[in-house]
C-alpha positions as CSV (number, residue, x, y, z in Angstrom):
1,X,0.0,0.0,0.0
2,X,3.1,2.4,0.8
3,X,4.1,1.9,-2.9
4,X,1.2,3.0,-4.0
5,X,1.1,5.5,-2.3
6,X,3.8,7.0,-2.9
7,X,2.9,6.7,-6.9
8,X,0.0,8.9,-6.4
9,X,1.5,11.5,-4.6
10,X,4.2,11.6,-7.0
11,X,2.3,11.7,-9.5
12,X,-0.3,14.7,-8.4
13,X,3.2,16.9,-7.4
14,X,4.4,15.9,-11.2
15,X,0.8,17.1,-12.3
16,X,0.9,20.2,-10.4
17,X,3.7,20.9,-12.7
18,X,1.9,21.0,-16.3
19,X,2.5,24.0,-17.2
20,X,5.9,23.4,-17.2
21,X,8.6,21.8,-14.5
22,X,10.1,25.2,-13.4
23,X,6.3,26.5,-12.9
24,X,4.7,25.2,-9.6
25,X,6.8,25.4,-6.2
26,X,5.4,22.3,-4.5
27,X,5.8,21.8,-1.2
28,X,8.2,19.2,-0.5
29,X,7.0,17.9,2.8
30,X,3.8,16.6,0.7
31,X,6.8,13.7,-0.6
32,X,7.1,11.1,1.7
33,X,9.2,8.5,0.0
34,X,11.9,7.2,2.5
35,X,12.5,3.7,1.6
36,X,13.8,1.2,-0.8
37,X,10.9,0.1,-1.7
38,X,9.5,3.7,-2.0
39,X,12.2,3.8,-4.1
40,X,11.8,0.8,-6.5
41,X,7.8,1.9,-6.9
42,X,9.0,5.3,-8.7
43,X,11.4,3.7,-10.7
44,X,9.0,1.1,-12.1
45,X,6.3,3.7,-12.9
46,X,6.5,2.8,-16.1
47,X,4.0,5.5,-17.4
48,X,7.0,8.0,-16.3
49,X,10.0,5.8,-17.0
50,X,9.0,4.2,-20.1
51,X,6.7,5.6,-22.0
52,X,5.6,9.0,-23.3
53,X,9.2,9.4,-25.2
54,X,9.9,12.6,-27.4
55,X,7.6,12.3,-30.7
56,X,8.5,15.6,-32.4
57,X,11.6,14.1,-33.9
58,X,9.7,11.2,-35.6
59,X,7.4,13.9,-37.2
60,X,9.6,15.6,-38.7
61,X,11.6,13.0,-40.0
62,X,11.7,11.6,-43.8
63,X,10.4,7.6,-43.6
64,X,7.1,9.0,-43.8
65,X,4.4,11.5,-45.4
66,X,0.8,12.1,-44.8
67,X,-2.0,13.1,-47.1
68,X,-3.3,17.6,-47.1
69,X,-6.7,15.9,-45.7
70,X,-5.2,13.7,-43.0
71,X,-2.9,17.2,-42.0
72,X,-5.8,19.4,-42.3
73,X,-8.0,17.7,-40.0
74,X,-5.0,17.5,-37.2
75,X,-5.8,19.3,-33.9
76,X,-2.6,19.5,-32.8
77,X,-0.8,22.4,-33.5
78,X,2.3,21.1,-32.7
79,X,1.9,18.0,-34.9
80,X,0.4,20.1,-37.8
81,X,4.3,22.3,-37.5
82,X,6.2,20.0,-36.7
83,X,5.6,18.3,-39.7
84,X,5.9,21.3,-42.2
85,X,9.5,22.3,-40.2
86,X,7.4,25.4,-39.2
87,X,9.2,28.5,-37.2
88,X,6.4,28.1,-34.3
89,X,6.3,24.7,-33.1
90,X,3.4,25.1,-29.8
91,X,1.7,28.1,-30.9
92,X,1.5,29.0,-26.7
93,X,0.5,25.5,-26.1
94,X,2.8,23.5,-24.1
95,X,5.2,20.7,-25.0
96,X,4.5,17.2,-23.4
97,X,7.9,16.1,-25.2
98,X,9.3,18.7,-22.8
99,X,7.3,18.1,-19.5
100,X,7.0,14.5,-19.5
101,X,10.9,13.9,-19.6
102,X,11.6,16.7,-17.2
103,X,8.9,14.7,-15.1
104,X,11.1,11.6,-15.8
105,X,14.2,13.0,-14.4
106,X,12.5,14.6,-11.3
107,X,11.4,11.1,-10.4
108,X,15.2,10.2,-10.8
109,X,16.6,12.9,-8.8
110,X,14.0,12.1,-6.2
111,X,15.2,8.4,-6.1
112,X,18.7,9.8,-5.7
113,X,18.4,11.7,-3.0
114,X,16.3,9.1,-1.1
115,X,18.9,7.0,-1.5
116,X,21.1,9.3,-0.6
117,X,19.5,10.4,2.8
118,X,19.6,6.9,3.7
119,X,21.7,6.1,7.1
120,X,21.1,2.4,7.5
121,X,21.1,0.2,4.2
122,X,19.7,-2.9,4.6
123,X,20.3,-4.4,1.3
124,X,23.2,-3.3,-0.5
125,X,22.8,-4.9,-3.6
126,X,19.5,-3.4,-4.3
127,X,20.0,0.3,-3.3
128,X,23.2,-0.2,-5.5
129,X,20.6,-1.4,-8.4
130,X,18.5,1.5,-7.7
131,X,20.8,4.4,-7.7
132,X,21.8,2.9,-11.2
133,X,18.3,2.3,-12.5
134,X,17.9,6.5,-11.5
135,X,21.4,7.2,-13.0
136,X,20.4,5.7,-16.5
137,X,16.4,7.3,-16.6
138,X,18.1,10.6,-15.7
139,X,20.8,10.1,-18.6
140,X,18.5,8.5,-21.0
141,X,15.8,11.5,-20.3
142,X,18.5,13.8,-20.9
143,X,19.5,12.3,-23.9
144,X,16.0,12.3,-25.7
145,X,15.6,15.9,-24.8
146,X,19.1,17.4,-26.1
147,X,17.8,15.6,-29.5
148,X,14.6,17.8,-29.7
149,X,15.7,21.3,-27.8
150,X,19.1,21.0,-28.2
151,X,22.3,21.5,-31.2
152,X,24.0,17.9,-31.8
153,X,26.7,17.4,-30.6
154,X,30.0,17.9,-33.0
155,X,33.2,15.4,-32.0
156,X,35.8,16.7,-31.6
157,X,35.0,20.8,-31.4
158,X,34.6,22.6,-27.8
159,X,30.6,22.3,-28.2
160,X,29.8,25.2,-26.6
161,X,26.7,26.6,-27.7
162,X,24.1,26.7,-25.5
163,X,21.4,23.5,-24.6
164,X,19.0,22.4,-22.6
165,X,19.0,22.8,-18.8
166,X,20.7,19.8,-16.7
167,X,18.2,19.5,-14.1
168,X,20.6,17.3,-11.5
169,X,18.1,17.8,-8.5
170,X,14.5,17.4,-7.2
171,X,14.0,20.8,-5.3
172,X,11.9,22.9,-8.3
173,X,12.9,26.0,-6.4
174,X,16.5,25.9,-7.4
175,X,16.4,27.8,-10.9
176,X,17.2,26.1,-13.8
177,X,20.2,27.4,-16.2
178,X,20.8,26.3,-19.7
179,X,24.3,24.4,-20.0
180,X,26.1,23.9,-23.0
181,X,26.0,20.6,-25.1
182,X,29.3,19.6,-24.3
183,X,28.1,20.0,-20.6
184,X,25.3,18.0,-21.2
185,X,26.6,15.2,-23.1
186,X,29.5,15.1,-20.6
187,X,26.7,14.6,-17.8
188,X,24.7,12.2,-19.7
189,X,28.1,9.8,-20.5
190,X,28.8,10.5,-16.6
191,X,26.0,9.2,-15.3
192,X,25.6,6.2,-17.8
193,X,29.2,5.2,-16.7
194,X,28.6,5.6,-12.7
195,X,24.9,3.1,-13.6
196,X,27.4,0.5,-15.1
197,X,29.5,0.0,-11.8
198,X,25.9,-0.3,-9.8
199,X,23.9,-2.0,-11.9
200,X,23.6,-6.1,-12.1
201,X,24.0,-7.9,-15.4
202,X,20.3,-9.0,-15.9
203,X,16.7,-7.6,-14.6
204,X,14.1,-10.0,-15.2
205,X,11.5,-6.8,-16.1
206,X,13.0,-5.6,-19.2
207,X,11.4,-2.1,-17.9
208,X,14.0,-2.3,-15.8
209,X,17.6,-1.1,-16.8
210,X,20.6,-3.5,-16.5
211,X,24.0,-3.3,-17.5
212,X,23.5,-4.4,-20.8
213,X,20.9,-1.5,-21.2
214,X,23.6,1.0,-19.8
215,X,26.2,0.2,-22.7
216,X,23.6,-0.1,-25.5
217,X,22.4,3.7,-24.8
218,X,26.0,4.6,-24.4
219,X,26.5,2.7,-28.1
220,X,23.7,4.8,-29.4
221,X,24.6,8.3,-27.3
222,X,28.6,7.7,-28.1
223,X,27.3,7.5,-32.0
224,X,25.0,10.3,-32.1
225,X,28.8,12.1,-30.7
226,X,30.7,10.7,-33.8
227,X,32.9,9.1,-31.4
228,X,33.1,5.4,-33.0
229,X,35.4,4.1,-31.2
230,X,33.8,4.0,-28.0
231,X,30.4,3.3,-29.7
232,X,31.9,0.1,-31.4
233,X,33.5,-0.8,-28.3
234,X,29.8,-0.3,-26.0
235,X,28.0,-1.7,-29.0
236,X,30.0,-4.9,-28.4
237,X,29.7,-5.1,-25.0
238,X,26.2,-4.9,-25.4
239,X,25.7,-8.2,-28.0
240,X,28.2,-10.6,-25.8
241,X,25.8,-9.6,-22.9
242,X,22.2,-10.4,-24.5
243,X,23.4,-13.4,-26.6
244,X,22.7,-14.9,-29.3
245,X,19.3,-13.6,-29.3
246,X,18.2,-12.3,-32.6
247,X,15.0,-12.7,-34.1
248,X,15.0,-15.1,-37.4
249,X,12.7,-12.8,-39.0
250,X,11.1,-16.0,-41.5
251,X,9.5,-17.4,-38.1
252,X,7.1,-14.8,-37.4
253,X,4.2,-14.8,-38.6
254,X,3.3,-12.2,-41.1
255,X,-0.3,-12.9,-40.7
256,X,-0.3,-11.6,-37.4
257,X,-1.9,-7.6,-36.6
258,X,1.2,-7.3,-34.7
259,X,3.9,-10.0,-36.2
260,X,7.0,-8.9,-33.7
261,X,6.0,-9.5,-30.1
262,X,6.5,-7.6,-27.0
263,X,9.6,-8.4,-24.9
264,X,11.0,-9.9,-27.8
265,X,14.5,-12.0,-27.4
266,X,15.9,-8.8,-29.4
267,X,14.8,-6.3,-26.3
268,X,17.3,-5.4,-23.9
269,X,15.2,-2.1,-22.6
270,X,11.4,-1.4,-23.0
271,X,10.4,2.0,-24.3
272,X,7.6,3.3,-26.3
273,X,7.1,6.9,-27.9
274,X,3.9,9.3,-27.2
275,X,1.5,8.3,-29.2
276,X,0.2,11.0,-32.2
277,X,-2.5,11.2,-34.5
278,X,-0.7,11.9,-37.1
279,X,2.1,9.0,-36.5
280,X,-1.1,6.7,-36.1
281,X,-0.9,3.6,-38.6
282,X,-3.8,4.1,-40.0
283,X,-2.9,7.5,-41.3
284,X,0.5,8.0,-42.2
285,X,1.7,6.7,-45.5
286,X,5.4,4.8,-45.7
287,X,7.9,6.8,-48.0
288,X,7.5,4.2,-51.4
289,X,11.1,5.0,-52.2
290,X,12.5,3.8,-49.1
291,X,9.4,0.8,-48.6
292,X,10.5,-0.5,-52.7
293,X,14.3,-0.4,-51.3
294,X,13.2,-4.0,-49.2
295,X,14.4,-6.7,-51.7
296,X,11.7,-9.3,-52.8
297,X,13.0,-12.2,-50.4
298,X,13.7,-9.3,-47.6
299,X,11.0,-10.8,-44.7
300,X,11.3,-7.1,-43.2
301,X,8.9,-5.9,-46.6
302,X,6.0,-8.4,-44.7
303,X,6.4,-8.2,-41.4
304,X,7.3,-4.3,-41.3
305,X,4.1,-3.3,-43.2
306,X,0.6,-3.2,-44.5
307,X,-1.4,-1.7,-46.5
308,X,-4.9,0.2,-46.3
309,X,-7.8,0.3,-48.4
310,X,-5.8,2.7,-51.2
311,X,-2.9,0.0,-51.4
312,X,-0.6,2.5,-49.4
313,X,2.1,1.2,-46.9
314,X,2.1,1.5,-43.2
315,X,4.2,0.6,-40.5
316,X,3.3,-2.3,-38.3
317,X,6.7,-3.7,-37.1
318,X,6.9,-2.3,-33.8
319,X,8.7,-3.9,-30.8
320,X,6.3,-2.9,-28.6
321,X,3.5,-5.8,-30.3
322,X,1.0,-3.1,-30.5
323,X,0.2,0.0,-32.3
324,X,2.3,1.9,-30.1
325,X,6.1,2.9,-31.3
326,X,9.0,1.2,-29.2
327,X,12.0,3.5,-29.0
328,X,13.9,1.3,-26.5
329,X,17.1,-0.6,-27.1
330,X,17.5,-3.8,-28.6
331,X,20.2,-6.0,-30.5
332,X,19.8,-5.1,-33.8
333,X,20.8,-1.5,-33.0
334,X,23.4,-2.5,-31.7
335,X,24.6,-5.2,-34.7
336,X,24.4,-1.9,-36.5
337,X,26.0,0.4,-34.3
338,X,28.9,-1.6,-34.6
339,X,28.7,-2.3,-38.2
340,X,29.1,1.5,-39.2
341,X,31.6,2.2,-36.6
342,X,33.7,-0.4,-37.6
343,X,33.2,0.6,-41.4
344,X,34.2,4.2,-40.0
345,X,37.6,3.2,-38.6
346,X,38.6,1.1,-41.8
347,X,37.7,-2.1,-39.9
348,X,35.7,-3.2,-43.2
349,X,35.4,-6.7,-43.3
350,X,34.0,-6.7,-38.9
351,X,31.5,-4.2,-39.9
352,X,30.4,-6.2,-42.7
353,X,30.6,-9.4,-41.1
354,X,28.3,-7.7,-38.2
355,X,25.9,-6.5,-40.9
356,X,25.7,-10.1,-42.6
357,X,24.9,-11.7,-39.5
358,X,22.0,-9.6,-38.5
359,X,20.7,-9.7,-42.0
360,X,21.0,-13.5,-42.3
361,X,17.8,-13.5,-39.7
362,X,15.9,-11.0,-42.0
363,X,15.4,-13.1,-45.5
364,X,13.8,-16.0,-46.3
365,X,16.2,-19.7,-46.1
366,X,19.0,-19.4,-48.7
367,X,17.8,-15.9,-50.4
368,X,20.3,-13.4,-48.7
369,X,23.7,-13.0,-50.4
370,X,26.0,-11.3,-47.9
371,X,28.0,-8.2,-48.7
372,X,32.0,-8.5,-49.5
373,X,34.9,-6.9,-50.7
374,X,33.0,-3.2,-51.0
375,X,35.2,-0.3,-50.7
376,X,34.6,2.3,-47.3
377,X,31.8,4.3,-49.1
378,X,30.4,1.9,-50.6
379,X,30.6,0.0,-47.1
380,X,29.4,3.0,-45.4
381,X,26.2,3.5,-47.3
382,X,24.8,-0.1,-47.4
383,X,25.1,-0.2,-43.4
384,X,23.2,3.2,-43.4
385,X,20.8,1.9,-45.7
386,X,20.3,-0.9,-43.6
387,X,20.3,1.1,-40.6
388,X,17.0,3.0,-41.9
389,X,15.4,-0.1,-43.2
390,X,15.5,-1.5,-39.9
391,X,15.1,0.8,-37.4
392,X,11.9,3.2,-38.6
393,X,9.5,4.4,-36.2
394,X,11.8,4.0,-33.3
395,X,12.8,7.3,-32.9
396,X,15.8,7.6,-34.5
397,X,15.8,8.8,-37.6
398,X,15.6,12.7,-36.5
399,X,18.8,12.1,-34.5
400,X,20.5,10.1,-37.7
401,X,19.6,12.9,-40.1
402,X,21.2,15.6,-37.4
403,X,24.4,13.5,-37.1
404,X,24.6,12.7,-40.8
405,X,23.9,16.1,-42.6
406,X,27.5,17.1,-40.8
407,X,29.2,14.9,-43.6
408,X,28.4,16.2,-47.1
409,X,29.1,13.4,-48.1
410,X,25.9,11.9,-46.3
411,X,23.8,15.5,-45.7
412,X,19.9,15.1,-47.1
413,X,17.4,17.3,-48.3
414,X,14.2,17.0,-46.8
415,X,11.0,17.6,-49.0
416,X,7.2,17.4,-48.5
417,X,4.1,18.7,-50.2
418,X,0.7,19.7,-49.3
419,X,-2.0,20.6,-51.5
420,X,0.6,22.3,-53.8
421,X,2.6,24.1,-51.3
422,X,6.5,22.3,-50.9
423,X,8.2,22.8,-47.9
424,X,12.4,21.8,-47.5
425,X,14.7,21.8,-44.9
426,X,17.8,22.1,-46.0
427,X,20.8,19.9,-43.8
428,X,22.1,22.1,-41.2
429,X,18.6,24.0,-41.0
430,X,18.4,25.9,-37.6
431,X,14.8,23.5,-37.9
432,X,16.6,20.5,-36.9
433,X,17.0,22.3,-33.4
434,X,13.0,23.1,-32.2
435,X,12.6,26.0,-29.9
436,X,12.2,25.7,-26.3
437,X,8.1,26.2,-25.3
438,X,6.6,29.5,-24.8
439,X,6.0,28.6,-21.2
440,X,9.4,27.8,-20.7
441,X,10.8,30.7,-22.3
442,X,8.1,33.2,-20.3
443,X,9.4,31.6,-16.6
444,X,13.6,31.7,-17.6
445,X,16.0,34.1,-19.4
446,X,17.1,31.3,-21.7
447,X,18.2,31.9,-25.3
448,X,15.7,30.8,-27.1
449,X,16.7,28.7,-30.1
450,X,17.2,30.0,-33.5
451,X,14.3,29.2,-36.0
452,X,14.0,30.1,-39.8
C-alpha cells in the first residue's frame, strides 16, 4: 500500500507541474518517500519511466508522409508544424515532449536523493541497483531531450553553444540554467558510466535497466557524438551480454496484426514513444522509395508493413506488439551500431561481417547474399541503408539525419508537399533544433533557439 502511495503523490506533485517543470513550487514535505521500496515503486512507474518518449523528432523525420486531408483535420498544433518544419512549433500551447521527460528526471533525482539520505542500508545490492536504474532514466531522459531542444553534438570541437538545462536535482525552487551541449553530453556519459558499476547484469522486467541497457544507450549516445570508437566498443559489449538472441525474422508470422512481439528476445530495454494522430498507422503513409528499397526475399517488406484500403504502406513492425512505437534498445541497433563504426575506422570486413549476420535472420532460407569486398563508401552507405530499413519508427531517424547532414558526403534534403505548397529543410537547417516552449521561455531568461 506504501508503494502505491507513494505513486499517487508523485504523480499529483508531477501534475501540479503541467504547465511546465520550473512553474509550480510544491511543497516538498507533501513527498514522503523514505524507503527502498519507495524507491523501486517510482522507478518502475512505467508510465513515467517508459513511456511517453519525445515524438517531435519522428514527425519531422523523412520515412514518412501524410495526405493535405489527414494534415488538415490535425488538432494538434504542434503536430500540424512540426511536420511542415514550421518556425512556431506550440503556438502558446505546451510541450508534453518537454514536461514529461523533465517529469522523468524529477522522479530520478528524487530516487537519488532518497537514497542518498539513507543512514542504514539494509540491502546493499539493491540500493546499489536502484541508484543505477535512477542514474540511466536521468541520462536517458536527458539524452531524448538534447535531441529535440538542443544543437548535436559535433566530436571533436569545444561544443559550446548553448542546450537544454541539466536538471541534477529534485528541489523545483532551485532555478534552472541552460548548459552547453558539451556539458550535457558530458553529464549524460557520466551518469551512464557511474549506472554500469551499480547496476547487475540482468533484470528480469526488461522495464528495468541493467547493465547491458547501460552500454547499449552509451553505443547509441557515443554514435549520435561521432565518437566510433567507444560506440563500437559499448555496441560490443552490449551483443556478448544479451546473446545470441536475434529474431529469425522468417518465423514470425506475417499474418499476425502485430507479427513482432512484445519483450522480444531482441529487447534489452522497454520503451515506447507518445502516441500521435498523425504517426497513427492508420494515417500516415510509408515513403514508397525507401518501402521498394526491401528486396523481394527481404521478410522485413511483410512483417514491417501493411497496406490500407488505397494499397498504401504503413508501418506495423513495432517492438512494442502493439500500435504503439517502441524507441527502447534492442540488439539489432546494436549489430548496426557496430557495423558503421567499424566501417568508419577502416575495420571493413568486422562491420560487414556484423551486418551479414543480422541480416541472415531477416530473408527468407537461402535468399540473402551477404556483402563482400565493398570499398569504405560503398561500405558506409549499405550499413546506413540498412540502418533506416530497420530501425523506422523508433525514434531515430531525427537524430540520424542531425548526425549525418555534418558529412556532405551523407547530408539530405528534406522535401514534402501539401496541396501544392513544398516545404524543405535544408541539412544544417536551424529546424533540426525546435525552440524551447513559450512557457518555458516566459518563466527563464534562456536563449531561445534560433528558427527560420
Amino acid at each position: 500500500m506504501r508503494a502505491i502511495y507513494v505513486i499517487v503523490i508523485m504523480s499529483l506533485w508531477c501534475l501540479s507541474c503541467s504547465k511546465g517543470f520550473m512553474d509550480a513550487k510544491p511543497d516538498k514535505r507533501a513527498v514522503v518517500p523514505s524507503s527502498l521500496e519507495d524507491c523501486q515503486a517510482m522507478a518502475d512507474y512505467t508510465d513515467v519511466m517508459n513511456a511517453y518518449m519525445p515524438s517531435l523528432g519522428e514527425i519531422a523525420s523523412d520515412d514518412f508522409y501524410v495526405t493535405y486531408s489527414t494534415w488538415n483535420t490535425l488538432t494538434s498544433a504542434s503536430e500540424k508544424n512540426a511536420y511542415i518544419w514550421a518556425r512556431e512549433i506550440f503556438d502558446g500551447g505546451v510541450s508534453l515532449d518537454w514536461n514529461n521527460r523533465y517529469q522523468q528526471i524529477f522522479y530520478a533525482n528524487n530516487i537519488l536523493e532518497v537514497l542518498e539520505s539513507m543512514v542504514e542500508i539494509t540491502d546493499i545490492d539493491r540500493y546499489n541497483s536502484l541508484k543505477g536504474t535512477a542514474l540511466f532514466f536521468r541520462a536517458f531522459a536527458h539524452y531524448q531531450l538534447a535531441q529535440i531542444f538542443s544543437k548535436p553534438y559535433v566530436y571533436q570541437t569545444d561544443n559550446s553553444g548553448s542546450s537544454i538545462p541539466l536538471r541534477l536535482t529534485s528541489d523545483l525552487n532551485i532555478p534552472s540554467g541552460q548548459s552547453t551541449v558539451g556539458e550535457v553530453y558530458g553529464q549524460i556519459v557520466s551518469d551512464l558510466e557511474h549506472a554500469a558499476e551499480l547496476l547487475p547484469d540482468k533484470t528480469h522486467l526488461k522495464t528495468r535497466p541493467n547493465r547491458m541497457a547501460v552500454f547499449a544507450l552509451l553505443a547509441r549516445i557515443f554514435l549520435t557524438m561521432q565518437d566510433y570508437q567507444n560506440a563500437a566498443k559499448n555496441a560490443e559489449l552490449a551483443i556478448q551480454g544479451q546473446g545470441d538472441s536475434l529474431i529469425d525474422y522468417k518465423d514470425l508470422s506475417a499474418a499476425s496484426t502485430y507479427p513482432i512481439p512484445m519483450y522480444n528476445s531482441e529487447v534489452i530495454f522497454h520503451s515506447t514513444l507518445a502516441g500521435t494522430r498523425i504517426l497513427a498507422n492508420t494515417r500516415h503513409i510509408v515513403d514508397p522509395s525507401l518501402f521498394e528499397s526491401y528486396l523481394a526475399d527481404d521478410v522485413r517488406k511483410t512483417v514491417f508493413f501493411k497496406k490500407d484500403a488505397q494499397g498504401q504502406n504503413q508501418f506495423r513492425g513495432s517492438y512494442a506488439g502493439s500500435a504503439t512505437y517502441f524507441n527502447g534498445l534492442a540488439l539489432d541497433e546494436m549489430f548496426l551500431i557496430y557495423a558503421e563504426c567499424k566501417v568508419r575506422l577502416e575495420k571493413i570486413e568486422d562491420g560487414l561481417n556484423a551486418l551479414n549476420t543480422l541480416l541472415e535472420t531477416r530473408f527468407y532460407e537461402g535468399a540473402f547474399v551477404p556483402f563482400t569486398n565493398l570499398d569504405k563508401q560503398r561500405a558506409l552507405n549499405t550499413v546506413l541503408a540498412e540502418r533506416r530499413k530497420e530501425l523506422l519508427f523508433r525514434g531515430l531517424r531525427w537524430t540520424d539525419l542531425r548526425r549525418l547532414n555534418l558529412d556532405p558526403s551523407t547530408a539530405r534534403t528534406l522535401k514534402r508537399e501539401l496541396d501544392g505548397e513544398v516545404y524543405e529543410m535544408e541539412p544544417n537547417s536551424p529546424n533540426y533544433v525546435y525552440p524551447f516552449p513559450d512557457n518555458v521561455m516566459q518563466l527563464t531568461d534562456f536563449t531561445q533557439n534560433e528558427r527560420f
